[in-house]
N, C-alpha and C positions, 0 to 999 in steps of 0.2 A: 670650287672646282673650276679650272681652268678648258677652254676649248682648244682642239688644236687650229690651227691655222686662223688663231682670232685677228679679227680686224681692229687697229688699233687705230688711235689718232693721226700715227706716223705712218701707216699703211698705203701704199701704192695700190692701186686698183686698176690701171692700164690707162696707158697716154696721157700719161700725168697726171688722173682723177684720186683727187683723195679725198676721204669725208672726214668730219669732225665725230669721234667715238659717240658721243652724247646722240646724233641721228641715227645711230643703229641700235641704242640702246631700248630696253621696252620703256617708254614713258605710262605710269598710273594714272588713271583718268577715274576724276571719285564721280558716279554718275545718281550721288543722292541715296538715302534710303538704306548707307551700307554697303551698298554694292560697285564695282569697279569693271573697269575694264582696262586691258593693258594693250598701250599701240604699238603699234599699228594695227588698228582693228578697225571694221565697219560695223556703225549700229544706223538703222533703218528711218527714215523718215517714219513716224506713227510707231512703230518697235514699242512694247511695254519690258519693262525690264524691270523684275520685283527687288524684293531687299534680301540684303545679302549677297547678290550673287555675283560672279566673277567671268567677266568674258575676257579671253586668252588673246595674246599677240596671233596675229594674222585669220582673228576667225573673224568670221560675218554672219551679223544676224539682219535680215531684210526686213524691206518695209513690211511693218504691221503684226510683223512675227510679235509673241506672247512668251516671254519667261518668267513660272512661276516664282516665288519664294528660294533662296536656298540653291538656286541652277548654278552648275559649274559647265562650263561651257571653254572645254583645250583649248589650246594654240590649234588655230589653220581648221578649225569646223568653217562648217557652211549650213545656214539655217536658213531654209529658202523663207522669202514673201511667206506671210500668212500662216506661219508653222507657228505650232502650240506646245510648248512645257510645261507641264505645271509644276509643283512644288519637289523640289529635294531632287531633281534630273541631274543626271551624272552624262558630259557627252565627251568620249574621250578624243585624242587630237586626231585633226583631218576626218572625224567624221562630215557623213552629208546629206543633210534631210531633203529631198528634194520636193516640190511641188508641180511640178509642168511633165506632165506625161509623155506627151508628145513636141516635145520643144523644138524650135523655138513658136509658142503659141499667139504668141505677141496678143493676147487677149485673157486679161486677167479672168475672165467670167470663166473661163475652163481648167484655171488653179486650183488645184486640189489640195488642201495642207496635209501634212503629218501630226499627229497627234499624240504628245508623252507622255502618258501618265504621272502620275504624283509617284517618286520613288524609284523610276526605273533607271536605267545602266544602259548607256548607248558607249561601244566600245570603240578605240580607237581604229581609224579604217573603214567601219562600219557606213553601209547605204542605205540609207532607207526610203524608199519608193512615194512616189504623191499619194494621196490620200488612205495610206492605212494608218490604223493607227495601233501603239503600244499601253499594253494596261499595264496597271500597277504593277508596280516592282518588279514588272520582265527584266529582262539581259537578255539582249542581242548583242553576242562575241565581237571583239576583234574582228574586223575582215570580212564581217559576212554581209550579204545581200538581203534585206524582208524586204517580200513582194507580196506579204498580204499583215493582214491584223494579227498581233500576238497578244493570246489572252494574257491576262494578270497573273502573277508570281510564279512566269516562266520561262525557262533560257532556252534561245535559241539561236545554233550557228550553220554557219553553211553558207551557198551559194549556191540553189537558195535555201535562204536562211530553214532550218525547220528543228522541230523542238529535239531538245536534249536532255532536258532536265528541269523539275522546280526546284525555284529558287531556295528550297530552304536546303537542297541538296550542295547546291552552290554554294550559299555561305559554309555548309561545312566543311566543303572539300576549299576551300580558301584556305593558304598560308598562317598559322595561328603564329606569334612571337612570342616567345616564352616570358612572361614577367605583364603580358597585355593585356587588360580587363577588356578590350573590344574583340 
């Protein structure tokens, strides 16, 4: 699949700048253990980053943040300082976990992390506020706003966020493909 208006090697970019294709391109970056990330990306001074997992062109994960096992993490997320996922987190593009309530606090001792449980769905757009945290296998939608803790194996959207549905409702009302054992 082709983009429109790709930039190519021969491409003008204004006042005679032009770049070599290969610096726009997403460079693999293998970071051990299985797991990758694709640049242009920021990963954290102290950052853990478990195995398997995959961090996207333009996301950032800050210093000392925690991804468990299995984390996919979009293009263009932001995972503040000191945020936690644990295993099999799904965080879709331009989500944004934030940590500082009141920013700018320029005093880490009042960062708050975000917390994901093992399994859960953070959808793309999604914001999710300092210090609450997500249980097991919630879904927080596309686009919504959590301003407080979602229990475990429950979806919730809105702005703000508030619940809609558990999750096993969810999976069933997902798209099945005819011929798909998942």
């Amino acid at each position: 699949m082709q983009c429109l208006n790709q930039v190519t090697a021969s491409s003008e970019l204004g006042d005679g700048v032009s770049l070599d294709n290969e610096e726009l391109s997403g460079k693999r970056h293998d970071l051990g253990n299985g797991s990758v990330a694709w640049g242009p990306c920021h990963v954290g001074n102290g950052a853990v980053i478990g195995s398997d997992c995959s961090v996207g062109a333009l996301a950032h994960v800050g210093s000392d943040a925690i991804l468990g096992d299995r984390v996919r993490v979009q293009g263009g997320v932001y995972v503040a300082s000191i945020c936690e996922l644990g295993d099999d987190v799904f965080v879709g593009p331009n989500a944004t976990l934030l940590n500082d309530r009141h920013p700018p606090s320029q005093d880490r001792r009042k960062w708050l992390p975000v917390i994901v449980k093992d399994g859960a769905v953070i959808g793309g757009g999604a914001t999710l506020l300092p210090g609450i945290t997500i249980g097991e296998k919630a879904v927080i939608a596309a686009g919504s706003v959590a301003t407080k803790d979602v229990p475990s194996g429950q979806v919730w959207a809105g702005n703000p966020a508030r619940f809609m549905m558990n999750r096993d409702e969810y999976e069933a009302s997902r798209i099945k493909i005819e011929g798909d054992e998942n």
